[in-house]
C-alpha positions as CSV (number, residue, x, y, z in Angstrom):
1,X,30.4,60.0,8.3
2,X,32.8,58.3,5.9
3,X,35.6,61.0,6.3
4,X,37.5,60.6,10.1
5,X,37.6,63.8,11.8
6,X,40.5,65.9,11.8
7,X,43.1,65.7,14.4
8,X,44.3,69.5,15.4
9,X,45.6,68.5,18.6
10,X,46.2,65.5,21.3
11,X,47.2,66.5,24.8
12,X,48.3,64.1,27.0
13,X,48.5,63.2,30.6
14,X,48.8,60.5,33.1
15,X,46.3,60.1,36.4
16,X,48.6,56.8,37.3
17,X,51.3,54.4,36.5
18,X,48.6,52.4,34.5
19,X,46.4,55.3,33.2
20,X,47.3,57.5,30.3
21,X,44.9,59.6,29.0
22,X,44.8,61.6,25.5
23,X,42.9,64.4,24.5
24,X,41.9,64.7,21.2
25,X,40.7,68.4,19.6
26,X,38.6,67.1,16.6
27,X,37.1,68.4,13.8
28,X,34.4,66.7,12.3
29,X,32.8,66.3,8.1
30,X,30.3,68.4,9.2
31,X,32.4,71.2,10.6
32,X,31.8,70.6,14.3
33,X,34.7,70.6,16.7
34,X,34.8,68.7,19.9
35,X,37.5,67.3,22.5
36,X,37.6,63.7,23.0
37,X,39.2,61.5,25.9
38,X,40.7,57.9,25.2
39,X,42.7,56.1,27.2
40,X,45.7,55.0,25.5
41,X,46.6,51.3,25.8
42,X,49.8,51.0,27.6
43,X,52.1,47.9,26.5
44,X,51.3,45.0,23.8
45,X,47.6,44.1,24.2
46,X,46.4,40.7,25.4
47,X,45.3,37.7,24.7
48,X,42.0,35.8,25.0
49,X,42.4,32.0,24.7
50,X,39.1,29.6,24.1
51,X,41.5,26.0,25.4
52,X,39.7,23.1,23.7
53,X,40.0,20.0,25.6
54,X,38.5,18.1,22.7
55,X,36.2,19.1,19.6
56,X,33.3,19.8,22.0
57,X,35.1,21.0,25.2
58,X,36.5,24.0,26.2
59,X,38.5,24.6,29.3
60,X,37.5,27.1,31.3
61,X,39.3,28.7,34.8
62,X,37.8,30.1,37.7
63,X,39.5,33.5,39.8
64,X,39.4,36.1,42.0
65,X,38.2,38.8,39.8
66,X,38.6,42.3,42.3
67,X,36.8,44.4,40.4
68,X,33.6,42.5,41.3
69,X,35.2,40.6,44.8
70,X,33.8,37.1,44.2
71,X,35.3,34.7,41.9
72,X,34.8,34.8,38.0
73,X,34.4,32.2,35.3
74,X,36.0,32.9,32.1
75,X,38.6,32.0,29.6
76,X,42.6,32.1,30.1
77,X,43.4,35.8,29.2
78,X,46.4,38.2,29.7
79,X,48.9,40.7,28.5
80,X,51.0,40.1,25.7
81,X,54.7,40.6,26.8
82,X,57.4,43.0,25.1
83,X,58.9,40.4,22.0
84,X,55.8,38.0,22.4
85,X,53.8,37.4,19.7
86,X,50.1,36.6,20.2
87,X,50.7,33.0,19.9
88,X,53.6,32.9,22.3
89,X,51.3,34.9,25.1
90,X,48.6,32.7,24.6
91,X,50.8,29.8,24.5
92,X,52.1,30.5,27.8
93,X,48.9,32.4,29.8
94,X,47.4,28.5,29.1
95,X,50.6,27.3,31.2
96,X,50.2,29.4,33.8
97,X,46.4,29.2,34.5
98,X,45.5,26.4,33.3
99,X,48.4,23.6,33.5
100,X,48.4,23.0,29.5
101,X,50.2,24.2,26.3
102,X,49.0,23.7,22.7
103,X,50.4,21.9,19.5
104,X,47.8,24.0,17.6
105,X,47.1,28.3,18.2
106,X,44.7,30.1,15.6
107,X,44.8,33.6,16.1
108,X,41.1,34.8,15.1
109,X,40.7,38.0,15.3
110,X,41.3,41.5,17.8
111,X,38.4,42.4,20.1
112,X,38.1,45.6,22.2
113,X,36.6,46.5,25.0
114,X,34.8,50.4,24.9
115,X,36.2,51.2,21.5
116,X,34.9,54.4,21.6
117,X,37.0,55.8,24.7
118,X,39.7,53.1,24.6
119,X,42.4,51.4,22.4
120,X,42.9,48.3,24.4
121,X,42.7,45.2,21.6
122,X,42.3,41.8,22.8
123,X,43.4,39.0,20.5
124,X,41.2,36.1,20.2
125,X,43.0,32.5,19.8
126,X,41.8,28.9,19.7
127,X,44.3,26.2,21.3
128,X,44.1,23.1,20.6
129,X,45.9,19.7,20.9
130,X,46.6,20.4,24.1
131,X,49.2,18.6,27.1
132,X,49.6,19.1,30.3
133,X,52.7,21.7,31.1
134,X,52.6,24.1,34.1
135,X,54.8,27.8,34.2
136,X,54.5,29.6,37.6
137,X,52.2,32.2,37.0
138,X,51.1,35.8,38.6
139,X,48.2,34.7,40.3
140,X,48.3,34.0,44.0
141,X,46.6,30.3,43.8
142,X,46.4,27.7,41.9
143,X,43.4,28.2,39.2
144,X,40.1,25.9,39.2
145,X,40.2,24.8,35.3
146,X,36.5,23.5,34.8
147,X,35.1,22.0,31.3
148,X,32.4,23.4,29.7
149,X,30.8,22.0,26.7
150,X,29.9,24.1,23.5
151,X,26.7,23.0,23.1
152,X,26.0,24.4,26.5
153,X,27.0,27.7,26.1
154,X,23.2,29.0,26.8
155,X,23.6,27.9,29.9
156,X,26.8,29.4,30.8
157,X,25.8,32.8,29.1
158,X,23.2,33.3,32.0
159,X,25.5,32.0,34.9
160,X,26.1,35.1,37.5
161,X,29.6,34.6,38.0
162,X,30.2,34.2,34.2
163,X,29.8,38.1,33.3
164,X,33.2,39.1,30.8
165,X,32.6,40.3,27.5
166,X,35.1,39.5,26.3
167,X,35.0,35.7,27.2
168,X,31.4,35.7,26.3
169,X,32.2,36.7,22.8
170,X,35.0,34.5,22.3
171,X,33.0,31.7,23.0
172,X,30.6,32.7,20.7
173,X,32.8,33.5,17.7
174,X,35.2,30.3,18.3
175,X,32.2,28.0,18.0
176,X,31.3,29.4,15.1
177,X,34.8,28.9,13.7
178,X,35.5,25.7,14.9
179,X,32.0,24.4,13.2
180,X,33.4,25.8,9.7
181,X,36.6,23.5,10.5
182,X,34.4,20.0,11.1
């Protein structure tokens, strides 16, 4: 398993405007062939952002989230736009959902989602010294922005309506970060 397979072939299709799917003819170490599916990621990526209000407090927002219909907890997330670096997206998703920009953005690391059908990354930033500053946004109201402490995080881990991986393990890996830092 330390050789990749073998790429003979990738077909490609679309099933929507947002869906673009690529099928991959592979050939494995071992000699096995197989066909694959991944959906290809479609624009820049996105950002995650873990908004510290202070050393202990994060700032989380609350939102319609469709794909469940009920409103979600979680951190301020979205795409990365065409020329925007991952600072700059971050920078500016905390504007729109959450009223604030940061003096300070530490990009940590990518995270995916279903690595092994997808190759949608995430990236992972800390904001800090933050100020109040609002940008219109996409979302059709106003965003609850409610502050959560670190040292409660075992608490917010078991909350229903706080059920994103991706903000789950952001949490996670920006405490751990911001404890090396103190």
């Amino acid at each position: 398993m330390s050789r990749l397979p073998i790429i003979h072939g990738i077909t490609q299709r679309t099933d929507g405007p947002d869906r673009h799917v690529e099928e991959l003819d592979l050939e494995f170490s071992n000699g096995e062939r197989r066909r694959y599916h991944r959906l290809r990621s479609q624009g820049h990526g996105a950002v995650v952002v873990v908004p510290m209000q202070d050393e202990d407090t994060v700032l989380l927002v609350r939102e319609y989230a469709a794909g469940m219909h009920r409103y979600e907890l979680g951190l301020v997330k979205g795409r990365i736009d065409a020329g925007e670096t991952p600072e700059q997206a971050a920078d500016r998703e905390l504007k729109e959902e959450a009223g604030f920009g940061a003096r300070r953005i530490d990009v940590l690391r990518a995270l995916t989602l279903a690595p092994t059908y997808m190759s949608h990354q995430s990236w992972l930033v800390v904001a800090r010294d933050l100020y109040p500053e609002r940008l219109p946004g996409d979302e059709p109201e106003e965003l609850e922005v409610v502050p959560w402490k670190l040292q409660d995080l075992d608490r917010l881990m078991l909350r229903e309506d706080f059920s994103e991986g991706r903000s789950l393990a952001a949490l996670f890996i920006a405490r751990e970060w911001l404890k090396e830092r103190t």
